[in-house]
C-alpha positions as CSV (number, residue, x, y, z in Angstrom):
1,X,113.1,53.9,151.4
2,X,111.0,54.3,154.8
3,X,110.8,50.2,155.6
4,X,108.3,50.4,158.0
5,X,105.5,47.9,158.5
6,X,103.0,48.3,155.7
7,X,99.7,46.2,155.1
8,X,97.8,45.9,152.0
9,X,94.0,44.8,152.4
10,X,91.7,44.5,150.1
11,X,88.2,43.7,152.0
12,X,85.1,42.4,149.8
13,X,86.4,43.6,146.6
14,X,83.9,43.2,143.7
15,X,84.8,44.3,139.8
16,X,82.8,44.5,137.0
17,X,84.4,45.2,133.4
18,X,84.5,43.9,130.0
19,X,84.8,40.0,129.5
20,X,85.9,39.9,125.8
21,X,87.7,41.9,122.8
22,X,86.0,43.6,120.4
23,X,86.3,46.2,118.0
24,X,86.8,50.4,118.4
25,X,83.2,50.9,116.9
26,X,82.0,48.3,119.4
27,X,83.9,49.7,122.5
28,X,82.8,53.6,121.6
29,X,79.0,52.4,121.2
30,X,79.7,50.3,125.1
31,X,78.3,47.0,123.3
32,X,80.8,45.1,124.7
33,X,80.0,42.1,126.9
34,X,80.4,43.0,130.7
35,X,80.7,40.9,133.7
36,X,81.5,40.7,137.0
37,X,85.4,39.9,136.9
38,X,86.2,39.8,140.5
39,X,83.9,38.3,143.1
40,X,83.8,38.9,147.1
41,X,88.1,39.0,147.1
42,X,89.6,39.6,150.5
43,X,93.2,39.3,151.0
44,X,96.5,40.9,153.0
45,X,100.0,41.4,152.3
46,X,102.5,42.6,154.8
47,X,105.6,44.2,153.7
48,X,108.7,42.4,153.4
49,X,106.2,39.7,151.7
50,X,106.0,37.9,148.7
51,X,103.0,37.2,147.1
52,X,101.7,34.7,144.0
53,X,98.4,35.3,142.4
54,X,97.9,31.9,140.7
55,X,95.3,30.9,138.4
56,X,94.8,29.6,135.0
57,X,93.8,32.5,132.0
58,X,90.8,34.3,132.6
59,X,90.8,33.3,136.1
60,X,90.8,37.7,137.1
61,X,94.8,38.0,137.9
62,X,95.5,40.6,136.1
63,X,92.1,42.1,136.7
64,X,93.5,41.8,140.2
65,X,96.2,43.8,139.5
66,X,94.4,46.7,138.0
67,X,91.9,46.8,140.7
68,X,95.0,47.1,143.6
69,X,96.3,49.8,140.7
70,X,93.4,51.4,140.4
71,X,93.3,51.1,136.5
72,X,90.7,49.3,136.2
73,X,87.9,50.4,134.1
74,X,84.8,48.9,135.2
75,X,82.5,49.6,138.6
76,X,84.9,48.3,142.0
77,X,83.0,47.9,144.9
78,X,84.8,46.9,148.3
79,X,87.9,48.1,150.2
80,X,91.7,48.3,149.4
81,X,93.8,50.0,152.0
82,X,97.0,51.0,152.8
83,X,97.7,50.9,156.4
84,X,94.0,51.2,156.7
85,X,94.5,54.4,154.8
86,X,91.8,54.4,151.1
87,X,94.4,53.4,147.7
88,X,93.9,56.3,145.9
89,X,95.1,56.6,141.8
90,X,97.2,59.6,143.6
91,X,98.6,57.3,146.4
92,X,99.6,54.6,143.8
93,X,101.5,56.3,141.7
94,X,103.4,57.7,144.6
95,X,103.9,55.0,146.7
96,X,103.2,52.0,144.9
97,X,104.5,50.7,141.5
98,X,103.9,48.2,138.8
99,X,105.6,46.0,136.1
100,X,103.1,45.3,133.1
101,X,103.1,42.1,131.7
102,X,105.0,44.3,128.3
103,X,107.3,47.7,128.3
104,X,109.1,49.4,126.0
105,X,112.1,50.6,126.8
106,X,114.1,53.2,124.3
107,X,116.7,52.0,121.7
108,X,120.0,52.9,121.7
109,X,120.2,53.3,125.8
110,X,122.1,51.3,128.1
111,X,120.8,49.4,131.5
112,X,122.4,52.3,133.1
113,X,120.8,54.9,131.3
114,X,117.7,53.5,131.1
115,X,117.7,53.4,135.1
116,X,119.0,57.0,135.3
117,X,116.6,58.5,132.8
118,X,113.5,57.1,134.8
119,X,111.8,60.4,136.2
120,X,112.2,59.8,139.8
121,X,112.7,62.5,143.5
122,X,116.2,61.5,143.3
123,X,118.4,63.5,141.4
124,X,122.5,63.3,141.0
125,X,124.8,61.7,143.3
126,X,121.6,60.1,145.0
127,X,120.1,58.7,141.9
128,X,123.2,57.9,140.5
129,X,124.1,55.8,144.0
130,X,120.3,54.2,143.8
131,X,121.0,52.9,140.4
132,X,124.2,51.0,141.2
133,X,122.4,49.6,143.9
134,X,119.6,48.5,142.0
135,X,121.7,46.5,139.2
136,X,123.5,45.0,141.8
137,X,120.5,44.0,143.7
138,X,119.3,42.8,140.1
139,X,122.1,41.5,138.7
140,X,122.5,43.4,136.1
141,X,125.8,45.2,136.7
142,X,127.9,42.7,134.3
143,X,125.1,44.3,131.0
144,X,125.5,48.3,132.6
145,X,126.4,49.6,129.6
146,X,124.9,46.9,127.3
147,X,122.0,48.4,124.9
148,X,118.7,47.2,126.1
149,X,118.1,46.0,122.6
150,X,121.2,43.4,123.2
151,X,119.7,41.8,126.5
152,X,117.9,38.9,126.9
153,X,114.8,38.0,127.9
154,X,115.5,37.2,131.8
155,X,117.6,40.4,131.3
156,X,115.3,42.8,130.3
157,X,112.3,41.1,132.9
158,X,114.9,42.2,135.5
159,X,115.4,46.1,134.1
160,X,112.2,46.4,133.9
161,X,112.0,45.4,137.6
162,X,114.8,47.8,137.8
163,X,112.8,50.6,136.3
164,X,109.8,50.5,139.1
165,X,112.4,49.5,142.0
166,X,114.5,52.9,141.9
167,X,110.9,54.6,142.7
168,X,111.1,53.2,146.0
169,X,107.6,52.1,146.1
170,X,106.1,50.4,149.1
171,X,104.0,47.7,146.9
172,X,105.8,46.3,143.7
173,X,102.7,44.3,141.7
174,X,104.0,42.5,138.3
175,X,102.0,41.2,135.9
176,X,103.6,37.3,134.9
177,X,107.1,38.6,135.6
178,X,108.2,34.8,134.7
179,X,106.2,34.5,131.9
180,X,108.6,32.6,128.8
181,X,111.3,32.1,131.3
182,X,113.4,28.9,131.2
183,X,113.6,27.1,134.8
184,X,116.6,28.9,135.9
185,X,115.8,32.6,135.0
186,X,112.3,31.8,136.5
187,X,113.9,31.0,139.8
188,X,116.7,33.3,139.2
189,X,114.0,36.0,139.1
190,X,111.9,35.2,141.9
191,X,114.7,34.8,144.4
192,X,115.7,38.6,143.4
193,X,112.0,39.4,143.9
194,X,112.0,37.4,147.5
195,X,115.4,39.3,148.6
196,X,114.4,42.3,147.6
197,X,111.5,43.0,149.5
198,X,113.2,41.5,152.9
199,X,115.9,44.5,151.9
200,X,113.4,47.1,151.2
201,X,110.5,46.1,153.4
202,X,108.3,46.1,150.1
203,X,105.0,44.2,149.5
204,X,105.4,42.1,146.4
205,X,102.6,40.6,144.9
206,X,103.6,38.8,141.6
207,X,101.1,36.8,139.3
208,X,102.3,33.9,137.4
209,X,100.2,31.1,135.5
210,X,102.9,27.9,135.7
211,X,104.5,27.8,139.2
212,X,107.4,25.9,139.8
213,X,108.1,23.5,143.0
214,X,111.3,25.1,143.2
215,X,110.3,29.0,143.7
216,X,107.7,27.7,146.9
217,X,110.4,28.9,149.8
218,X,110.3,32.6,148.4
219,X,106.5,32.9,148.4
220,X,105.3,33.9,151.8
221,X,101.5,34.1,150.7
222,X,99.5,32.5,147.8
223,X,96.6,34.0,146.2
224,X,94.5,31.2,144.5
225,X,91.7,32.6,141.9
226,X,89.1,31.0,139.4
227,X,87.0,32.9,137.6
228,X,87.3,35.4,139.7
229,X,86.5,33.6,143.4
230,X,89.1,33.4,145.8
231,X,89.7,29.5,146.3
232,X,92.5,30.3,149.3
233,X,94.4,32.9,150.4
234,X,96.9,33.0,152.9
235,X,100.5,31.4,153.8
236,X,101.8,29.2,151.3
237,X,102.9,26.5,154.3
238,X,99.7,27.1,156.2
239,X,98.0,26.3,152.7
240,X,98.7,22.5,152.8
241,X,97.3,22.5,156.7
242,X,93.8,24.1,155.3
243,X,93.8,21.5,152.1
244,X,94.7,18.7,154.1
245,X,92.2,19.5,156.9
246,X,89.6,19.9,154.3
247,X,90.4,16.5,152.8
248,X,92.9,17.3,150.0
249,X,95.9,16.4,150.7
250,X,98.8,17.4,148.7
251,X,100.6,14.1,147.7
252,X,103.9,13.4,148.0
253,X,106.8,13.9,145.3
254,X,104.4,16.7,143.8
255,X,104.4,20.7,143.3
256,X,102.2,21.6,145.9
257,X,101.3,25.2,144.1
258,X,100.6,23.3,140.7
259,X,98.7,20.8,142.6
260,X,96.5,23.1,144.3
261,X,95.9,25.3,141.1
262,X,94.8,22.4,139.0
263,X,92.4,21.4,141.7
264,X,91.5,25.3,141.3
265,X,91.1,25.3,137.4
266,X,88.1,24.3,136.0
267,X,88.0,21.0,133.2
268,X,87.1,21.8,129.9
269,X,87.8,18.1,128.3
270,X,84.5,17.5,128.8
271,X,81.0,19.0,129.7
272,X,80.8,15.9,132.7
273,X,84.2,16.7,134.0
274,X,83.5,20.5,133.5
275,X,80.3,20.2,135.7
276,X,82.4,18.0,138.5
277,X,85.4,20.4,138.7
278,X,82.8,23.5,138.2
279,X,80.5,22.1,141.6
280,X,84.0,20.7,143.4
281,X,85.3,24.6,142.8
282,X,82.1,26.2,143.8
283,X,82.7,24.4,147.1
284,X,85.9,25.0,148.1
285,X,85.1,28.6,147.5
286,X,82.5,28.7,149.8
287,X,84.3,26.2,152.4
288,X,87.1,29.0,152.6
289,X,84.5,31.7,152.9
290,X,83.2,29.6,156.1
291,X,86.7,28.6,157.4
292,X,89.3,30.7,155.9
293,X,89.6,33.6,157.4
294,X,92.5,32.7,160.0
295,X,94.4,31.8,156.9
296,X,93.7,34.9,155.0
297,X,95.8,36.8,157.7
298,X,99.0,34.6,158.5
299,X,101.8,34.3,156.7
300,X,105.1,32.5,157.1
301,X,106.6,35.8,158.2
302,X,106.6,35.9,161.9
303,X,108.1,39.1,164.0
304,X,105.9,42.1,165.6
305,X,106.4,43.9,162.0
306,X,104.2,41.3,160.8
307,X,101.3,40.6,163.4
308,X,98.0,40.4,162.0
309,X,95.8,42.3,164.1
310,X,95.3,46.1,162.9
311,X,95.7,47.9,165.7
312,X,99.3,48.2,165.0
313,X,98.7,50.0,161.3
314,X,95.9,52.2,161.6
315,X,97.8,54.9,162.9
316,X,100.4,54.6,160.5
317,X,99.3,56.9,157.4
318,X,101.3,56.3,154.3
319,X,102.9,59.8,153.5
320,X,102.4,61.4,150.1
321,X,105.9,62.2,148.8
322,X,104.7,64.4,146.2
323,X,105.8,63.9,142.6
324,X,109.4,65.6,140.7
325,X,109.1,68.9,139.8
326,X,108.1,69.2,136.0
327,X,111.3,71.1,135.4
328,X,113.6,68.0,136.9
329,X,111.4,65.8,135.1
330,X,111.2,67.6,131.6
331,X,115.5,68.3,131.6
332,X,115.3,64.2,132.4
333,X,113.5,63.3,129.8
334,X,114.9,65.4,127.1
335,X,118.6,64.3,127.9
336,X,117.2,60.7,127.5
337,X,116.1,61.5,124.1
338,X,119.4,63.2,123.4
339,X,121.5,60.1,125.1
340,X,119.2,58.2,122.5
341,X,120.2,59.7,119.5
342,X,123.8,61.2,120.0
343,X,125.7,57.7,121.0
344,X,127.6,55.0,118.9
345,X,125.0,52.7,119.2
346,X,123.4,50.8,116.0
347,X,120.1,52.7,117.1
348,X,121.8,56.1,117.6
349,X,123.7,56.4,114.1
350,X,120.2,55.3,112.6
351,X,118.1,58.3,114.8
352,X,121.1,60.6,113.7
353,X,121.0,59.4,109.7
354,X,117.9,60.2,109.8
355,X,117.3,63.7,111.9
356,X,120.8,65.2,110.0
357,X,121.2,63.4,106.6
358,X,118.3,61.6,105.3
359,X,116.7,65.0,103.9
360,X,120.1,66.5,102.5
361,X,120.9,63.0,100.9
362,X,117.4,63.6,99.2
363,X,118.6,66.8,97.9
364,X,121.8,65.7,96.5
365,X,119.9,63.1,94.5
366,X,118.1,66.2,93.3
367,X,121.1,68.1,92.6
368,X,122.0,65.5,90.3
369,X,119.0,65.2,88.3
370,X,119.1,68.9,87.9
371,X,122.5,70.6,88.2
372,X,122.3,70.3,84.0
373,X,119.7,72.4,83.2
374,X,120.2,75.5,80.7
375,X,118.2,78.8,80.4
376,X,116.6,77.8,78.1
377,X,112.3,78.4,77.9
378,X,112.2,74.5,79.1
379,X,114.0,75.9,82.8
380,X,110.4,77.7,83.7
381,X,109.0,74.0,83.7
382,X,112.1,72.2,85.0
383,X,112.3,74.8,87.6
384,X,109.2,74.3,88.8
385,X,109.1,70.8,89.0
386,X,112.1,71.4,91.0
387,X,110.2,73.2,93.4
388,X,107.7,70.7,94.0
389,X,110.1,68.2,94.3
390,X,111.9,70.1,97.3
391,X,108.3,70.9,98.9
392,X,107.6,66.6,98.0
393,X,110.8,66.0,100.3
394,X,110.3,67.8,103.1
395,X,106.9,67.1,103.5
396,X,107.4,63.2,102.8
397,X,111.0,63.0,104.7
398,X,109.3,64.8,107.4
399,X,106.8,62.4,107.8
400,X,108.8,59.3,107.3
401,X,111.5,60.4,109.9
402,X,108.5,60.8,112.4
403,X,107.2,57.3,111.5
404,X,110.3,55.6,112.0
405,X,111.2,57.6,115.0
406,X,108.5,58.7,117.1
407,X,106.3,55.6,118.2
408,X,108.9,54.3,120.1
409,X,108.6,57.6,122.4
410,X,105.0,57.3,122.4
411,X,104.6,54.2,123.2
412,X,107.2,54.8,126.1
413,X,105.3,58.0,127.3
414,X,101.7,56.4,127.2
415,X,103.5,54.1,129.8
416,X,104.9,56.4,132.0
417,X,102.0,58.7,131.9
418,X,99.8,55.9,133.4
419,X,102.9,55.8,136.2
420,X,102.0,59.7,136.9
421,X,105.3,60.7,136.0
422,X,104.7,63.0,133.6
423,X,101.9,64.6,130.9
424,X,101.5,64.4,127.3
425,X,102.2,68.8,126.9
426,X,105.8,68.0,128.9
427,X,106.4,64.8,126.6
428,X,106.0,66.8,123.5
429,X,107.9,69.8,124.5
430,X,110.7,67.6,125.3
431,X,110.8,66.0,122.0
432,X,110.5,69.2,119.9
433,X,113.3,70.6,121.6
434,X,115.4,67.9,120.1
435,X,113.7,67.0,117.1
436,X,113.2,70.9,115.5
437,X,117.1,72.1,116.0
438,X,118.1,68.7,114.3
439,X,115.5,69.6,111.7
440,X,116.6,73.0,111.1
441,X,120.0,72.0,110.5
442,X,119.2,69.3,108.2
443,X,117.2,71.9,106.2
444,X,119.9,74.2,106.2
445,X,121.8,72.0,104.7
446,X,119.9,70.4,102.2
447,X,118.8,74.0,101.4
448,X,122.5,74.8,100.3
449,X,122.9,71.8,98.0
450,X,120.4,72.4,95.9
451,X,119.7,76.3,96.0
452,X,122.8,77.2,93.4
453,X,120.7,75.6,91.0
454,X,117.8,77.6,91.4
455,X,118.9,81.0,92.0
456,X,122.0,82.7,93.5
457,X,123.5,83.5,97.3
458,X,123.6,86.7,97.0
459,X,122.1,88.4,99.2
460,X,122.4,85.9,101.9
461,X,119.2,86.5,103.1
462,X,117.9,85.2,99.9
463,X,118.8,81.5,101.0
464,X,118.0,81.9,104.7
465,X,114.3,83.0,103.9
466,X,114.2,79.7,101.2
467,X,115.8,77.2,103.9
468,X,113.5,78.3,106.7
469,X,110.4,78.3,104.3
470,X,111.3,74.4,103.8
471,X,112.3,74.3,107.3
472,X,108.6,75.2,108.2
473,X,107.1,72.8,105.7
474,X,109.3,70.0,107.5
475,X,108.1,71.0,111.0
476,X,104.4,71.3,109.7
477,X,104.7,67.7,108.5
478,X,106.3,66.3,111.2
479,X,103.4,67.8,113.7
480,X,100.8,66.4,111.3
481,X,102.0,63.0,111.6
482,X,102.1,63.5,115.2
483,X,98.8,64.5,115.5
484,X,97.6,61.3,113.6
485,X,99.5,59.3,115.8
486,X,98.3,60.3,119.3
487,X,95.4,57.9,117.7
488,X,96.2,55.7,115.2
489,X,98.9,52.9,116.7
490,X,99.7,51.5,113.4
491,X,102.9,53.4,111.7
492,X,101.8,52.2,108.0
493,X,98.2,53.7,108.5
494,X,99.7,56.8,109.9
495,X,101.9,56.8,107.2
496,X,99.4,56.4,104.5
497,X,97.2,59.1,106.0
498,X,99.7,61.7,106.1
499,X,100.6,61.5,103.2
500,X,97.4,61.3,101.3
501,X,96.5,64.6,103.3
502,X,99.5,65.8,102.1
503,X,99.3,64.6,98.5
504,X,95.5,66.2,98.1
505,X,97.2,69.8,99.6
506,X,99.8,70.0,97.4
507,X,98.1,68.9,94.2
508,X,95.2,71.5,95.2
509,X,97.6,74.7,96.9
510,X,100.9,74.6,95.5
511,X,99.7,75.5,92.2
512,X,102.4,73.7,90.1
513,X,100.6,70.5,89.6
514,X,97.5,71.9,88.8
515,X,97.4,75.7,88.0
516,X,95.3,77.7,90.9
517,X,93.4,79.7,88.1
518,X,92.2,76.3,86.8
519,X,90.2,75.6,90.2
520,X,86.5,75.8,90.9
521,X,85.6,78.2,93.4
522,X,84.8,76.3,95.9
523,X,88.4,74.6,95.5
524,X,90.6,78.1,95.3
525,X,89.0,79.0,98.6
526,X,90.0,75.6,99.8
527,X,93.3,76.3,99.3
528,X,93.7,79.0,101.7
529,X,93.2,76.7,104.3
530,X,96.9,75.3,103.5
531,X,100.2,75.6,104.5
532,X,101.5,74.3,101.1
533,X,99.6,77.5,99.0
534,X,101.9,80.0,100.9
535,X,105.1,77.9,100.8
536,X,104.8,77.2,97.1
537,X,103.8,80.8,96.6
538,X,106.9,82.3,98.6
539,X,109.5,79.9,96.8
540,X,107.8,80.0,93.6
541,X,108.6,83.7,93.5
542,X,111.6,83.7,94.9
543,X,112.9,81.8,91.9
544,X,111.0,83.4,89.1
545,X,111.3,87.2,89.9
546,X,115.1,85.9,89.3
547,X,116.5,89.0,87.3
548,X,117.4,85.4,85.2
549,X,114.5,84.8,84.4
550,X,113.1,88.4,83.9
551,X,113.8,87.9,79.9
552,X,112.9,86.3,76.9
553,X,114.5,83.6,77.1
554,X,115.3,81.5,73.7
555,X,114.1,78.1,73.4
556,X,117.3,76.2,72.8
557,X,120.7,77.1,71.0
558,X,119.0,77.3,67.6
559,X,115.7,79.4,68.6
560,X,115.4,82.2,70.0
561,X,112.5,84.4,71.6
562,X,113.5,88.4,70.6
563,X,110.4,88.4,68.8
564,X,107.7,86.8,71.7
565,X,105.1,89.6,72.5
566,X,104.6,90.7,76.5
567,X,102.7,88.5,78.3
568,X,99.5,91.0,78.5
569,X,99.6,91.2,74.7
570,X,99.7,87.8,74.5
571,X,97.0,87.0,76.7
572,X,94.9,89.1,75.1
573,X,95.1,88.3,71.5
574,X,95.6,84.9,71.7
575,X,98.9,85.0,70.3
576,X,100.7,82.6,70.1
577,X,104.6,81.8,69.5
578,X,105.2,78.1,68.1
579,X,108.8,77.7,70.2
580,X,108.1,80.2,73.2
581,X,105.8,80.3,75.3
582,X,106.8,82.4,78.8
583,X,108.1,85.8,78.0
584,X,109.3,86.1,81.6
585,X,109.1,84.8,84.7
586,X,106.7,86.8,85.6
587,X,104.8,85.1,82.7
588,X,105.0,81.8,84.2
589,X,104.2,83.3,87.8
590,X,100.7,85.0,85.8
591,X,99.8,81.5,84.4
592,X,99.7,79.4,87.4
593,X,98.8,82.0,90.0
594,X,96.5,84.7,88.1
595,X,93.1,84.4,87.9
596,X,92.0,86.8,86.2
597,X,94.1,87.6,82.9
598,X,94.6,91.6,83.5
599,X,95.9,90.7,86.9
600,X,100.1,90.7,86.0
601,X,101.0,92.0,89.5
602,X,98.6,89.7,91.9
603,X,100.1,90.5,94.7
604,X,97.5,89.5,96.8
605,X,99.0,85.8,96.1
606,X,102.5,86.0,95.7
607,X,103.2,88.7,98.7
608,X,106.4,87.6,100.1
609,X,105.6,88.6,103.7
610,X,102.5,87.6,104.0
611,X,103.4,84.3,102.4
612,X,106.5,82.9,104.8
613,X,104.5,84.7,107.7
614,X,101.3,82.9,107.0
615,X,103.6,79.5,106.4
616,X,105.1,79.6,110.1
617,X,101.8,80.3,111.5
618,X,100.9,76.6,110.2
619,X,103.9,75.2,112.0
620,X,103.7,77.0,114.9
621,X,99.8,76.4,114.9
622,X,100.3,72.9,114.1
623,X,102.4,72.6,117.5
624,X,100.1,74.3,119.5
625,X,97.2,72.5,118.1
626,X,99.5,69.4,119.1
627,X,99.9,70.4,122.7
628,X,96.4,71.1,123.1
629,X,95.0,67.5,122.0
630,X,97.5,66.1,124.2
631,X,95.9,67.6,127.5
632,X,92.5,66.1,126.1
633,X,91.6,63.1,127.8
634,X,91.5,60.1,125.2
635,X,89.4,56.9,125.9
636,X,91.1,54.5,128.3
637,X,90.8,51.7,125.2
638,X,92.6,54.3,123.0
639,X,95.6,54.8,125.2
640,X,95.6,50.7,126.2
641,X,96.9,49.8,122.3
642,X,99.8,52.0,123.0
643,X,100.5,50.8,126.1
644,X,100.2,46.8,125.6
């Protein structure tokens, strides 16, 4: 990294934006309650420095944050500079970096792959080097190749330091990096923070809510906020000369940075001491207004990389490195999802149950429950319920397997989207290059278990066109669910919704719940409109145009059906035989196709090309249609749950 004097101003930096929670309705109709969050806030950081943002909840730290990020949502009005150069969303993401308060890192990796697998412009025996040095720096090279799911909590705080620090960034901000730390992590952490940004020459500026006595000699500067005013701002040991010389005086024995944020916290115990502290806050803030600005631009760091005037950074411009090439990135990210599920980790054998044998375990259950059946007249009923339950399983598998699998990618990519490292189209190529060969596969698979029973393998091509007709039902499913959750955060909802869509197409299209002929109008034109008319169609007749099933059959070992009139015959006189029923396959195939009673050949419906083309188009379409929504720009509230 370039370690080069860098200075972070922000100059008279107002922010307005939303004061409280509130519903999705709420947030879409902009009834939310608004506020100004920020008020007049002027600081500096040099780099090399560390600096706290202290204040109790609500006092705007975070809001802070966001505004320096440029995430924030709401109206900002004032400056923030780098090297006097405008902090642009596009200069951030390149040059700067920052640790949310929450991330979500992907099961099954190691602290070594996780580092690796961040997009960054190193590549090979560079990014390999930078990684090493970053656990060490961290230490975290004991846990390398311990799963992230196995660290603890001052552990996984320091990857996901780790994460943001192999970007090389010139400002590192963290949101309560020592939030839920014991004493010793908390100091363990902060002492990493304070030596890494003398080695790197990187502006830290770290928020934290409880600040311990013991982490004062790694803060060189000290941000104190309440409700948004900036109480004092400056050097941490210049920060007891300004209390002092304003008569408050740090005494002795105590934390001088919890001392100085309670005197910065407003008293809630009661409405007299919340009017005293609320008037004693209001003065300091404008006392430091009047008398603070020497303060606001020394630090303890001394040297002529750390001089406050500005001369000496306004011609240095930061440079724009440019972001990795989407090629780099997308061959990055797909090897992380195959490193994910191909490894003997408790996560990776449960991602590979899953993609591989989940669905043909489903299938061998059905092989059970149906390798007995006889052709008899009850196999055109069994046989069909057969089908359904093979369409049932790879439409429900399908959107289980997504459940349990994809939100954890999602969540990860609405992460490192807001990073700039990537976009939602690259995301989802990536993971459909894993997740439909493993899918294929699995269909294949399942496919042969259960397709002896049904018909035979010969030709070959017979049970290809079946397995891929499934195999399209599985990917249509799997899309589906994906579509629903670009949206909906909750896995159960998205669950539930699939699958009642899903439920309400195959009781309408497949025809074997309900016969199509038996629809209104309205409802049989409905149908066309879904995938699971076509698929139920192809496999129906590939099953019952079975030369099998092209005869009379009897009706069990005692009864037979030589004597059953044609099917037309039949129709068309009412007749009716008291043991059988179907005189053919075709028979059944007339009955829950046909609408009109002449119509034996309807080939309109059961047109094998048509049908398995049609059936793909709604995968492939369903992809597409995927890829699409996720170039659409979503509400910054809707992408938030997923992030947080």
């Amino acid at each position: 990294m370039i370690s080069s004097d860098y200075l972070l101003e922000l100059c008279n930096v107002f922010y307005s934006g939303q004061v409280e929670s509130g519903s999705c309705i709420q947030r879409v109709a902009g009834s939310i309650k608004t506020g100004i969050i920020l008020k007049d806030v002027s600081m500096a950081v040099h780099s090399g420095e560390v600096m706290a943002v202290l204040g109790s909840k609500g006092s705007g730290k975070k809001a802070l944050l966001d505004v320096i990020s440029r995430r924030a949502q709401g109206p900002v009005r004032g400056q923030i500079l780098l090297n006097n150069h405008p902090m642009s969303l596009c200069l951030f993401q390149q040059r700067c970096a920052y640790v949310t308060h929450k991330c979500d890192f992907i099961p099954g990796l190691t602290v070594e792959q996780t580092l690796y697998y961040t997009p960054t412009k190193f590549s090979g025996y560079l990014k390999r080097s930078k990684v090493k040095q970053v656990m060490a720096d961290l230490a975290l090279s004991h846990v390398a190749n311990r799963c992230i799911e196995d660290l603890t909590k001052s552990e996984y705080r320091r990857l996901m330091i780790g994460v943001q620090l192999i970007k090389d960034p010139v400002v590192l901000l963290l949101d309560e990096p020592t939030w839920d730390l014991d004493p010793l992590n908390t100091y363990l952490v902060v002492s990493i923070l304070s030596n890494a940004a003398k080695k790197y020459g990187t502006a830290i500026i770290l928020t934290m809510e409880k600040p311990r006595s013991d982490v004062f000699p790694f803060l060189e500067r000290v941000l104190y906020l309440c409700l948004g005013d900036v109480v004092y701002t400056g050097g941490t040991r210049q920060m007891l000369e300004y209390f002092n010389a304003i008569g408050f005086p740090c005494p002795q024995l105590e934390n001088p940075l919890m001392y100085y944020l309670c005197l910065s916290t407003v008293d809630r115990r009661s409405r007299e001491r919340f009017m005293e502290s609320n008037h004693q806050i209001s003065a300091l803030v404008e006392k430091f207004k009047i008398e603070g600005g020497i303060f606001r631009k020394t630090s303890t760091m001394t040297g002529p990389n750390h001089t406050s005037e500005h001369g000496i950074h306004s011609n240095k411009v930061p440079i724009l490195l440019g972001k990795p090439g989407s090629f780099p990135t997308g061959w990055n990210i797909y090897l992380r999802l195959l490193s994910a599920t191909l490894n003997f980790k408790k996560a990776g054998f449960r991602q590979l149950f899953l993609r591989l044998f989940f669905l043909p375990l489903f299938f061998f259950f059905l092989w059970i429950f149906y390798r007995e059946m006889k052709d008899f007249q009850h196999t055109f009923i069994t046989r069909s319920g057969l089908i359904l339950n093979c369409l049932c399983g790879v439409y429900f598998i399908g959107i289980m397997n997504t459940v349990f699998m994809y939100p954890i990618y999602r969540t990860r990519y609405f992460q490192e989207s807001q990073e700039g490292l990537y976009g939602g189209t690259l995301f989802l190529l990536t993971y459909n290059l894993v997740s439909i060969p493993f899918s294929f596969v699995s269909t294949i698979a399942a496919t042969a278990i259960i397709y002896p029973l049904i018909a035979n393998f010969n030709p070959l091509s017979e049970y290809i066109y079946f397995s891929l007709t499934l195999w399209a039902c599985y990917i249509f499913s799997e899309q589906q669910t994906m579509a629903i959750m670009m949206t909906v955060k909750s896995d159960l909802t998205a669950a539930i919704t699939s699958i009642y869509i899903t439920g309400i197409c195959i009781t309408l299209g497949s025809g074997i719940l309900r016969s199509i002929k038996g629809l209104q109008h309205w409802l049989f034109y409905l149908t066309y409109a879904t995938q699971t008319r076509y698929a139920s169609a192809f496999l129906n007749r590939k099953v019952f145009t079975n030369p099998l099933l092209n005869q009379a059959l009897p009706y069990d070992e005692q009864h037979n059906c030589t004597s059953m009139n044609l099917i037309e015959t039949s129709l068309l006189s009412g007749a009716n035989d008291p043991y059988c029923r179907y005189a053919s396959g075709q028979a059944f195939l007339t009955e829950r196709y046909s609408r009109d009673p002449t119509d034996v050949i309807f080939s309109g419906i059961l047109e094998e090309d048509f049908n398995i083309g049609v059936t793909f188009a709604f995968a492939l379409g369903m992809i597409v249609f995927n890829l699409f929504m996720y170039l659409i720009p979503l509400p910054a509230f809707v992408k938030a749950k997923f992030r947080e």
